[in-house]
C-alpha positions as a Markdown table, in Angstrom:
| # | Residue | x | y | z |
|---|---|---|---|---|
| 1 | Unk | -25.4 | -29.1 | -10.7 |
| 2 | Unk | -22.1 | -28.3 | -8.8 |
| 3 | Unk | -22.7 | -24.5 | -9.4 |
| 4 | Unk | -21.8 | -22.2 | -6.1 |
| 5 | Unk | -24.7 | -20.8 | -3.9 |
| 6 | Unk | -25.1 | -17.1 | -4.5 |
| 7 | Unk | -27.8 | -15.3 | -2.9 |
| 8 | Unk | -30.4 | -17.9 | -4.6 |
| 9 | Unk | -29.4 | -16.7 | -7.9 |
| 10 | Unk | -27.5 | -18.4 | -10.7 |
| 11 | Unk | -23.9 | -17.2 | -11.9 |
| 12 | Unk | -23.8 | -15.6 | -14.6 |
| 13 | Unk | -19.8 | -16.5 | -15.6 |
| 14 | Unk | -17.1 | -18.3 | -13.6 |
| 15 | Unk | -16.0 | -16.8 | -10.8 |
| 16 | Unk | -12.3 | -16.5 | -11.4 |
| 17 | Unk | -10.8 | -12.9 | -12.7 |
| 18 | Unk | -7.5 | -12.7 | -14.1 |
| 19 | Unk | -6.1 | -9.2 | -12.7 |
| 20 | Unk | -3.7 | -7.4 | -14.2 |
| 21 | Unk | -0.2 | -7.8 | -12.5 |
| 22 | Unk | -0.2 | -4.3 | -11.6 |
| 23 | Unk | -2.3 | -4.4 | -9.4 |
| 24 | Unk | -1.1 | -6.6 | -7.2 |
| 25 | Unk | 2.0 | -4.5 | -7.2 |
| 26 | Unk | 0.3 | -1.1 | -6.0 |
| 27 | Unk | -1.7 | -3.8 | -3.3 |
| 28 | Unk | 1.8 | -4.4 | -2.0 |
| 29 | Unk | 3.1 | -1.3 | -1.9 |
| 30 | Unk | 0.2 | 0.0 | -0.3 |
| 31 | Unk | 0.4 | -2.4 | 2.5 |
| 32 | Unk | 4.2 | -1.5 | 2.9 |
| 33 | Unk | 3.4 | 2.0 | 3.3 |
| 34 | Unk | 0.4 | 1.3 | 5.8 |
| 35 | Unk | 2.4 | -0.9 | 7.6 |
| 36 | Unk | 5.1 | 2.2 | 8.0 |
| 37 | Unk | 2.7 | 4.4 | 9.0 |
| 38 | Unk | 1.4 | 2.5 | 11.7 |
| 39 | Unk | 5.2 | 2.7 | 13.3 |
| 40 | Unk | 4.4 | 6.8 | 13.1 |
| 41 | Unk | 1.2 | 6.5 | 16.2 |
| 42 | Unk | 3.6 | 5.2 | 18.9 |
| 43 | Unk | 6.1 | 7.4 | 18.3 |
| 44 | Unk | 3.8 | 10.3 | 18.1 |
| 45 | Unk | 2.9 | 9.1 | 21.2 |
| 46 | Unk | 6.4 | 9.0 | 22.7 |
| 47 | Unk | 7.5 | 12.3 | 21.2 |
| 48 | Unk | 5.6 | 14.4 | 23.4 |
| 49 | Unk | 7.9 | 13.0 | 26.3 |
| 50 | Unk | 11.1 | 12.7 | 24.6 |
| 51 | Unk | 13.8 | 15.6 | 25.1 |
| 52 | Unk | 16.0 | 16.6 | 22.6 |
| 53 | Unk | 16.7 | 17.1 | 19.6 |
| 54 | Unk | 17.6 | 12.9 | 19.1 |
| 55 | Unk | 13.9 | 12.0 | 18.9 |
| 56 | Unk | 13.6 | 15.1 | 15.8 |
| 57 | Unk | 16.0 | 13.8 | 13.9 |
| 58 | Unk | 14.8 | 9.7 | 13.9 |
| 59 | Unk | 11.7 | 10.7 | 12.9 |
| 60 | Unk | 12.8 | 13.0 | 10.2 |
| 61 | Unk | 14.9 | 10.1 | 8.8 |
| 62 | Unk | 12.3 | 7.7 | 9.2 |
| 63 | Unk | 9.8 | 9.6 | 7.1 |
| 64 | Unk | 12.8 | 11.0 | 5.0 |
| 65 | Unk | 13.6 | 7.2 | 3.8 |
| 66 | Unk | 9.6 | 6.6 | 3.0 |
| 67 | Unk | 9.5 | 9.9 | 1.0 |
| 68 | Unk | 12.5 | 8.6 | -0.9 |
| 69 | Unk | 11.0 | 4.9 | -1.2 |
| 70 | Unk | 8.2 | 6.9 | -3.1 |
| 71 | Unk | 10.3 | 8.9 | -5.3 |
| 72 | Unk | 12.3 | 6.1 | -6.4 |
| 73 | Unk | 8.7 | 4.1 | -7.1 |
| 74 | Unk | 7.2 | 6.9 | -9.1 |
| 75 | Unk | 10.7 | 7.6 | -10.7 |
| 76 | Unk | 10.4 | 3.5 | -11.7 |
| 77 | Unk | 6.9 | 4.2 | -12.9 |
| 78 | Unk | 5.0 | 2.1 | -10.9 |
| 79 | Unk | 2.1 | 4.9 | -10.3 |
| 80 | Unk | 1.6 | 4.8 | -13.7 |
| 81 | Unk | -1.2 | 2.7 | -15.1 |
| 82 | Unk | -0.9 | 1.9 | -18.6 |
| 83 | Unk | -4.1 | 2.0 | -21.1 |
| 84 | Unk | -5.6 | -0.8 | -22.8 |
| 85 | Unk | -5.5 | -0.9 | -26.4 |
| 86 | Unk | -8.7 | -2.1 | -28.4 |
C-alpha cells in the first residue's frame, strides 16, 4: 500500500528523476528569452504609429542587447550539452 494512483496501473520505479543541472539552466534562459519577446508584440503594435526615427533605434537596441545576451551565452558555453561517458 501507499503507492500513487496511476491510470489503474502499478509504478514501475519511484517517481522522482534527478535531472541534470543543465537543464534547468537552458529552462531559464528560455523563459528569459520568451519573456523578452513578448515585450516585441506591443511594440510592433505601436511602431506602425510612431514617427521617427526614435522608435527605429529602441527597438534596434532592444534586440541588439538580446542578440548580445546570446553571444555572450554561447560564447560561455551554455548551448553546449556535454556527453555522458559509459
Amino acid at each position: 500500500m501507499g503507492m500513487s494512483y496511476e491510470c489503474g496501473m502499478r509504478p514501475l520505479a519511484g517517481a522522482k528523476i534527478r535531472y541534470h543541472l543543465s537543464y534547468t539552466i537552458y529552462a531559464l534562459i528560455f523563459l528569459a528569452f520568451e519573456v523578452d519577446v513578448l515585450y516585441l508584440f506591443p511594440v510592433a503594435l505601436f511602431y506602425s504609429q510612431a514617427s521617427g526615427f526614435s522608435a527605429f533605434l529602441k527597438v534596434f537596441v532592444f534586440l541588439l542587447v538580446l542578440a548580445l545576451a546570446v553571444l555572450f551565452f554561447h560564447a560561455k558555453g551554455v548551448f553546449e550539452w556535454s556527453q555522458k561517458k559509459p
